[in-house]
C-alpha positions as CSV (number, residue, x, y, z in Angstrom):
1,X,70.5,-98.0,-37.0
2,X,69.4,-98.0,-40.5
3,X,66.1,-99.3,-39.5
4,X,65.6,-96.8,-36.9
5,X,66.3,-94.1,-40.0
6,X,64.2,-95.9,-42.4
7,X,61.2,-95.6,-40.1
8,X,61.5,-92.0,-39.1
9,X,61.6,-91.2,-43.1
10,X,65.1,-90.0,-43.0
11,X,68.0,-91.5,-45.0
12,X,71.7,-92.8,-43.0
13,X,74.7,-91.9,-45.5
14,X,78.4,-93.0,-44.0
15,X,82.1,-91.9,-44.8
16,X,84.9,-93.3,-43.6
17,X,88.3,-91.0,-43.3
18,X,90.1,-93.9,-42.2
19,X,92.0,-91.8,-39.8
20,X,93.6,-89.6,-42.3
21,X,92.5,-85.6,-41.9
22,X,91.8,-85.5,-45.1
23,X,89.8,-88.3,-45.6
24,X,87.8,-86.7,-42.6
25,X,87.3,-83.8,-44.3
26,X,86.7,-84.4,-47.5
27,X,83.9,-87.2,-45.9
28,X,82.1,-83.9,-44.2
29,X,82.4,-81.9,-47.2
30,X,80.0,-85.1,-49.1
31,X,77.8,-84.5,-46.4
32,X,77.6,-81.2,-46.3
33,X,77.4,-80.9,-50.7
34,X,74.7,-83.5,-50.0
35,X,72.4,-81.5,-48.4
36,X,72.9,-83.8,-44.8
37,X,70.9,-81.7,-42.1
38,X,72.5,-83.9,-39.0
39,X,75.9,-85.1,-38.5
40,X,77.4,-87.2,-36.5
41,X,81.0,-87.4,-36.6
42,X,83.8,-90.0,-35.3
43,X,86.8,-86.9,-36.6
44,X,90.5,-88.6,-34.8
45,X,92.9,-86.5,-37.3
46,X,91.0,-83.4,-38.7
47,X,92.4,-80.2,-36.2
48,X,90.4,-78.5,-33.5
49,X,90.5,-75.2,-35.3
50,X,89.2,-76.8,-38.7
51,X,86.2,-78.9,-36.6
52,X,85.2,-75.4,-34.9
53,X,85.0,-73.8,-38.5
54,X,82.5,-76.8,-39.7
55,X,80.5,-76.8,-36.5
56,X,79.6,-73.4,-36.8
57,X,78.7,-73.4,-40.8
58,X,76.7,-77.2,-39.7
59,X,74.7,-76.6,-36.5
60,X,73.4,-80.2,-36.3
61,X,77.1,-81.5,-36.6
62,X,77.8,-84.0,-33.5
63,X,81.2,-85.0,-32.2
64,X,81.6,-88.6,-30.7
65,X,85.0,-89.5,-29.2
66,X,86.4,-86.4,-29.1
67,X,85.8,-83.5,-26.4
68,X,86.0,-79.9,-27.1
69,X,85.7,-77.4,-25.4
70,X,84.0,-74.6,-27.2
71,X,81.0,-76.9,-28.7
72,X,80.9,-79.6,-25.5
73,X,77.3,-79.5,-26.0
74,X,77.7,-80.8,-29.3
75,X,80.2,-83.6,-28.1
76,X,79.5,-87.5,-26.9
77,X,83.0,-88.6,-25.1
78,X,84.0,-90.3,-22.5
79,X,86.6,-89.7,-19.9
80,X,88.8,-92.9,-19.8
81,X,91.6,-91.6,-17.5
82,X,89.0,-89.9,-14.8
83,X,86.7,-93.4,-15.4
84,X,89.9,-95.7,-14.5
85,X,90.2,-93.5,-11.3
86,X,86.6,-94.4,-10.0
């Protein structure tokens, strides 16, 4: 992955939150102070409410693992119980 940025002249920062909502959060807010135009986000703790308040002051921010509802454009998840069913 950081190849792939390095090519296309942009720059890959990471956070971790370590599954604690507040290490999530305070891991966006670095972004975000940092001037990060795109980001994509693996959020477990942080609350739907709070995400929805981020995505709409970041609109480049990107969800993986996590589904809802009101940005699922803006959300890369996967179904596991519909996929078992298959």
């Amino acid at each position: 992955v950081e190849d792939i940025t390095r090519q296309a002249g942009v720059r890959l920062m990471l956070c971790s939150g370590g599954h604690q909502a507040e290490l999530e959060k305070s891991g966006l807010d670095f972004l975000i102070n940092q001037g990060c135009e795109a980001i994509v986000a693996h959020v477990t703790r942080m609350g739907e409410e709070e995400l929805l308040r981020y995505a709409a002051h970041t609109p480049a921010l990107v969800l993986i693992n996590r589904y809802l509802p009101a940005i699922a454009n803006r959300c890369i998840w996967l179904d596991n119980a519909k996929a078992a069913q298959a």
